[in-house]
C-alpha positions in Angstrom: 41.5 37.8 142.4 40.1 34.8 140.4 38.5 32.2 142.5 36.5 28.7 141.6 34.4 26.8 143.4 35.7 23.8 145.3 34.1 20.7 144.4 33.4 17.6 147.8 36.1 15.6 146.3 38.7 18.0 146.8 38.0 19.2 150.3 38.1 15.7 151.1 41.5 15.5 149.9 43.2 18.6 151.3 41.5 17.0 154.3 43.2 13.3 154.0 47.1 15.2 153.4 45.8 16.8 156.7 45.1 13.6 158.5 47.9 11.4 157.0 50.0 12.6 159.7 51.0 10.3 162.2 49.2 11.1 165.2 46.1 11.0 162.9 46.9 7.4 162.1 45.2 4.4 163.3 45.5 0.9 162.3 43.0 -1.6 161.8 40.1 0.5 161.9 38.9 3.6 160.3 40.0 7.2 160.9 38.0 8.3 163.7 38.7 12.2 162.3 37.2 11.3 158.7 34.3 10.2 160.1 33.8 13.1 162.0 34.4 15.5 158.9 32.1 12.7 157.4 29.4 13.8 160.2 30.1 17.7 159.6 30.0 17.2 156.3 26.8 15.7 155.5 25.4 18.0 158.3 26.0 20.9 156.1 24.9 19.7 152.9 22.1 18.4 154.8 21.6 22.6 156.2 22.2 23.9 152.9 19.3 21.5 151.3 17.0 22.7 153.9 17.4 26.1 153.4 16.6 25.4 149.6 13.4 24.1 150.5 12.4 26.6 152.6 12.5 24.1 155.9 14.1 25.7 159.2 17.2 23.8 159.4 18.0 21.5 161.9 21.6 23.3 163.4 22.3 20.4 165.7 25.7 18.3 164.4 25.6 14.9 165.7 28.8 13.7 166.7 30.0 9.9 167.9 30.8 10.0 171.5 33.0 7.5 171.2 35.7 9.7 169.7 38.9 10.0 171.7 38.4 13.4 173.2 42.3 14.5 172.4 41.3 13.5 168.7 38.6 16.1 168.9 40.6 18.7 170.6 42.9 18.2 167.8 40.2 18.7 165.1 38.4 21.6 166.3 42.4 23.0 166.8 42.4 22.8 163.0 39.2 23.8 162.5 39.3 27.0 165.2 42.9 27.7 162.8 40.7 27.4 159.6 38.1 29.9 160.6 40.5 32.5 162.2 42.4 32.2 158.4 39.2 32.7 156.3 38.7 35.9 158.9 41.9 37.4 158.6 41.5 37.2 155.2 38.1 38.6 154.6 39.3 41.7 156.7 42.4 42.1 155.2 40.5 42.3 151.7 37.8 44.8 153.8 40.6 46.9 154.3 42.1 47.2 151.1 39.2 47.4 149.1 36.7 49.7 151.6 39.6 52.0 153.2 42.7 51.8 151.3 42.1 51.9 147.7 38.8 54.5 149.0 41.3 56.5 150.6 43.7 56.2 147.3 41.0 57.0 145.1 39.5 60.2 146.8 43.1 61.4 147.6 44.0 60.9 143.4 40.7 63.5 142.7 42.1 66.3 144.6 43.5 68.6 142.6 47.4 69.8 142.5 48.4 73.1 141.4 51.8 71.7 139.8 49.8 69.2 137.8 48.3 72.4 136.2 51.6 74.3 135.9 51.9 74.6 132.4 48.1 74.6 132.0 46.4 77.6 134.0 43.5 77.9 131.3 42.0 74.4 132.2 42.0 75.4 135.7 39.3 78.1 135.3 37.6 75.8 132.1 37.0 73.5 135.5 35.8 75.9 137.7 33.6 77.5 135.4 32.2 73.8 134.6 31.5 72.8 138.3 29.9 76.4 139.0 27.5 75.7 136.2 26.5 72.2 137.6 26.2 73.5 140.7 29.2 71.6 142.2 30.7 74.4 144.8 33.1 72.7 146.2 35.0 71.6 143.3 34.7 74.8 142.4 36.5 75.9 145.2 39.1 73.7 144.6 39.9 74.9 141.3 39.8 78.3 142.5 42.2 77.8 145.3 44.5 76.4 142.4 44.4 79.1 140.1 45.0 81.4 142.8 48.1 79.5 143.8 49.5 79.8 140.4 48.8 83.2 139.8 51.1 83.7 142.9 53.3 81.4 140.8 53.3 84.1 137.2 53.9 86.8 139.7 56.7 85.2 141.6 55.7 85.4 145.1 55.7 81.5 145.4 57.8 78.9 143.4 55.4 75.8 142.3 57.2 72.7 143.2 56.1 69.6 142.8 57.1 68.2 146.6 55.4 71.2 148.7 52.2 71.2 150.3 49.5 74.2 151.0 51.4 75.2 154.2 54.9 75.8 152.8 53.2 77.7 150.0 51.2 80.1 152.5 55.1 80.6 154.5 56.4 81.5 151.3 53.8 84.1 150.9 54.2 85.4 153.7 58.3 86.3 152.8 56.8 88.1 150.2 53.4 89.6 150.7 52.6 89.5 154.6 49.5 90.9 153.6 48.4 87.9 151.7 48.7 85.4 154.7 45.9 86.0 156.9 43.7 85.5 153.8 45.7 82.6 152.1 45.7 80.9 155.6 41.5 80.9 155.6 41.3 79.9 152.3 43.7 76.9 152.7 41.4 76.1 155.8 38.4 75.8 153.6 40.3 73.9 150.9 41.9 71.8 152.9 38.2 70.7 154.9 36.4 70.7 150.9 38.8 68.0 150.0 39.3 65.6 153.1 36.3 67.1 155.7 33.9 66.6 152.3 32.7 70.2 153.5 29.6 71.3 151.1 29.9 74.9 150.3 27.6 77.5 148.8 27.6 79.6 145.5 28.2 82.7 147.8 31.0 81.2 149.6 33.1 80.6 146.5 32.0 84.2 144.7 33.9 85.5 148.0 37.2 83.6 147.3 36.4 84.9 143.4 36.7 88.3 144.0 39.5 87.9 146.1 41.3 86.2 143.2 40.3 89.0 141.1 42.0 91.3 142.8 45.1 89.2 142.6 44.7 89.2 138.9 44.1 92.6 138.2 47.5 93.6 140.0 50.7 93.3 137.6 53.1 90.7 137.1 
């Protein structure tokens, strides 16, 4: 989002469309709501100048008690509506940034066995790679991957792009009732590697290795 800074001149005159309404009018004499943006106004240059010179800043604002107190209900209405805005917004773009494009990002870097359907081999080239930089739980996750499509070559699953872990592990179960104790710990694991950001060690994933080495040593 581009943004600019705001020069006096034109808060001043987002102010006046403000104040050219009708109750805010008064004839013969100045606006008694300018001169109070007026007051605030300088007051915060007046902080801001301060602070540059290293001075502890006097926070008092000193406002004209001879304002009509409905005026000044009225401003600090506008001004109570202009700070719960600026709020709002600065949450909202908390929120996007910090949780919802986080939470896009880290859910975009798990990896999914159909996006590796017609490539198997860089599957292991992965695993391999984060076992050698020490990066076990990747690993795992690559593991768990090529495990699922080796199911896939040997037809005890079908590798669609909509199903998740669960369905695959029910479907393994029709086939190989065997397999689904094992399948069902695994997932665990996978599933708390990927969104618990579980840390596990080199021995954990040889374990899940030699399990899928088992599966690939059996035939097609």
């Amino acid at each position: 989002m581009l943004t600019r800074n705001i020069s006096e001149q034109e808060i001043r005159d987002i102010l006046d469309k403000i104040l050219k309404r009708r109750e805010f009018h008064y004839e013969g004499k100045q606006n008694p709501i300018v001169k109070l943006m007026d007051s605030i106004w300088e007051a915060i240059k007046e902080w801001i100048r301060q602070i540059f010179q290293y001075k502890q800043p006097d926070w008092k604002i000193r406002i004209n008690t001879d304002f009509n107190n409905s005026v000044l209900q009225t401003v600090f209405k506008i001004l109570l509506i202009l700070m719960a805005a600026i709020l709002m917004f600065l949450l909202a773009s908390f929120i996007v940034k910090r949780v919802y494009l986080a939470g896009k990002i880290k859910k975009s870097q798990i990896p999914k066995v159909y996006d590796y359907l017609n490539k198997p081999d860089e599957v292991l080239q992965k695993y391999y790679g984060y076992m050698k930089d020490g990066e076990y739980s990747k690993a795992l996750r690559y593991l768990f991957i090529a495990l699922l499509l080796e199911f896939g070559k040997r037809k005890i699953i079908r590798i669609e792009k909509w199903k998740t872990n669960r369905m695959y592990i029910r479907e393994i179960g029709l086939n190989d009732k065997n397999l689904v104790l094992p399948m069902q710990e695994f997932s665990a694991l996978f599933n708390e590697c990927c969104y618990g950001n579980r840390n596990v060690d080199e021995t954990s994933v040889n374990k899940w290795f030699e399990f899928y080495a088992r599966q690939k040593e059996k035939p097609v």
